[in-house]
C-alpha positions as CSV (number, residue, x, y, z in Angstrom):
1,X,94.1,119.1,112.1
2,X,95.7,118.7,116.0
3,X,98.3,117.1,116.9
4,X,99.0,115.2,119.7
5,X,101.4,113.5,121.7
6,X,99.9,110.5,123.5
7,X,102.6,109.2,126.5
8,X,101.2,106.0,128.3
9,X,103.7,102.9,128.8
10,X,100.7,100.3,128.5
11,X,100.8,99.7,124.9
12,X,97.3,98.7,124.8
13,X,96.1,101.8,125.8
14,X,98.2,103.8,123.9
15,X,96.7,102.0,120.8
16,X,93.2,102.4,121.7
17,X,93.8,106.3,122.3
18,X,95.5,106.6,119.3
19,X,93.1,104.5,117.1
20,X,90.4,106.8,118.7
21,X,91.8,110.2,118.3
22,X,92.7,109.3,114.7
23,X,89.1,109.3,114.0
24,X,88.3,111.6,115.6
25,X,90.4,113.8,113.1
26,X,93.8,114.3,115.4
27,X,97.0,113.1,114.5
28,X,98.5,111.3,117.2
29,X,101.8,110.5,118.0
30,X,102.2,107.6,120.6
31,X,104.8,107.5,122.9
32,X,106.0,104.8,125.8
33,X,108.3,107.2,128.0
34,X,109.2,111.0,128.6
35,X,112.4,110.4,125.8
36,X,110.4,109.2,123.3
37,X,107.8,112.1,124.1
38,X,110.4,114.9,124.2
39,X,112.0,113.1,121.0
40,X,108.4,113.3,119.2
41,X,107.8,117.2,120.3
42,X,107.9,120.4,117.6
43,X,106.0,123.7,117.7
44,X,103.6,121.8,116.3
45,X,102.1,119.8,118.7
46,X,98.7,121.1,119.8
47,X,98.0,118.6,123.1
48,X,99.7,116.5,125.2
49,X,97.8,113.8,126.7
50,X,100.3,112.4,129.7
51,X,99.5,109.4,132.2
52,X,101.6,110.7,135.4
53,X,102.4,107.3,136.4
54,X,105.0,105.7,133.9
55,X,107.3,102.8,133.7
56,X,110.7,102.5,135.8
57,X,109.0,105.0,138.6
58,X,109.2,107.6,135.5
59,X,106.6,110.4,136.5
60,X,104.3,112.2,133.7
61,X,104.6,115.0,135.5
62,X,108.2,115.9,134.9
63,X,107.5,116.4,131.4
64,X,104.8,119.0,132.3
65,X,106.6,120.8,134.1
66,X,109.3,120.9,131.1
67,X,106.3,122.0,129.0
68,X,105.6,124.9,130.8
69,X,109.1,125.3,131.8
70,X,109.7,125.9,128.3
71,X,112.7,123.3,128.1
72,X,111.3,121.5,125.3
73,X,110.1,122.4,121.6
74,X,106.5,122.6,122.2
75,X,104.7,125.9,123.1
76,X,104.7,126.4,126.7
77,X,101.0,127.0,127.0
78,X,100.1,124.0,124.7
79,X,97.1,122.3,126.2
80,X,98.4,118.9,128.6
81,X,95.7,116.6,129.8
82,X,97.1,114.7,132.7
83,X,96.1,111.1,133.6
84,X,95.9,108.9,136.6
85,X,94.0,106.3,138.2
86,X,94.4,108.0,141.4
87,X,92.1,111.2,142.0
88,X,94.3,112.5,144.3
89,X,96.6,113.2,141.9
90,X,94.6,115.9,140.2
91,X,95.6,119.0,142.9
92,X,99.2,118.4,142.2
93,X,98.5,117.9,138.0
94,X,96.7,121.6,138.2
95,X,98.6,123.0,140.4
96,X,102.2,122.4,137.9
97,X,100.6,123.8,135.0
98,X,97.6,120.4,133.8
99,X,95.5,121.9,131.3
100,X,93.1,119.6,133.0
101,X,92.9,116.6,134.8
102,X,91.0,113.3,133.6
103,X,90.4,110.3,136.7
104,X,91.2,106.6,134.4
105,X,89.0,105.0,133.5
106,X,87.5,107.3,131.7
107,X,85.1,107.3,128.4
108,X,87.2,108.0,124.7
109,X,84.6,110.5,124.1
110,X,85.6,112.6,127.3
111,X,88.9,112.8,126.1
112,X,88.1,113.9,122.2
113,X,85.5,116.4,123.4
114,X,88.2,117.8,126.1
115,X,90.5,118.0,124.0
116,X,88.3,119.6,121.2
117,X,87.1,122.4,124.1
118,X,90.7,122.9,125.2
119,X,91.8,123.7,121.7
120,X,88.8,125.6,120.4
């Protein structure tokens, strides 16, 4: 079983995700800001799923690039799905290291078969 580390401040999304990717088999670990996601991190998290644009002008992708900076626990090349409501964000989530890149709103089932393809 995956796990995953789910970082969106709306806590209505974060609980849909999480509800989702639960049955979809993952085991999810919901978090509201970078702290709590860094806090939440071990060598055995799988996938990241980040929304770049977070509370108090906090940006997702600062925690990517301590991903792949290898400044945190997780495996530097552990799949990160970055989210945004704003397609122009997608050159900038690649370009730091995104796994992949996924426009909101997007469909539940996008994410769990992403994720599944990432990770196979």
């Amino acid at each position: 079983m995956s796990s995953v580390i789910v970082v969106d401040d709306d806590p209505t999304n974060a609980g849909l995700l999480k509800m989702l990717l639960e049955l979809d088999g993952f085991t999810v670990h919901s978090c509201a800001d970078i702290p709590q996601a860094l806090e939440a991190t071990s060598e055995d998290i799988s996938a990241y799923v980040v929304d770049i644009n977070l509370a108090r002008g906090a940006n997702g992708l600062d925690l990517l690039t301590k991903i792949r900076k290898s400044e945190t626990e997780a495996k530097s090349d552990c799949v990160v799905i970055m989210t945004s409501g704003d397609y122009r964000r997608e050159d900038e989530s690649i370009e730091r290291g995104a796994s992949t890149f996924l426009l909101k709103p997007y469909s539940p089932d996008v994410l769990s078969t992403t994720l599944n393809e990432l990770l196979s």
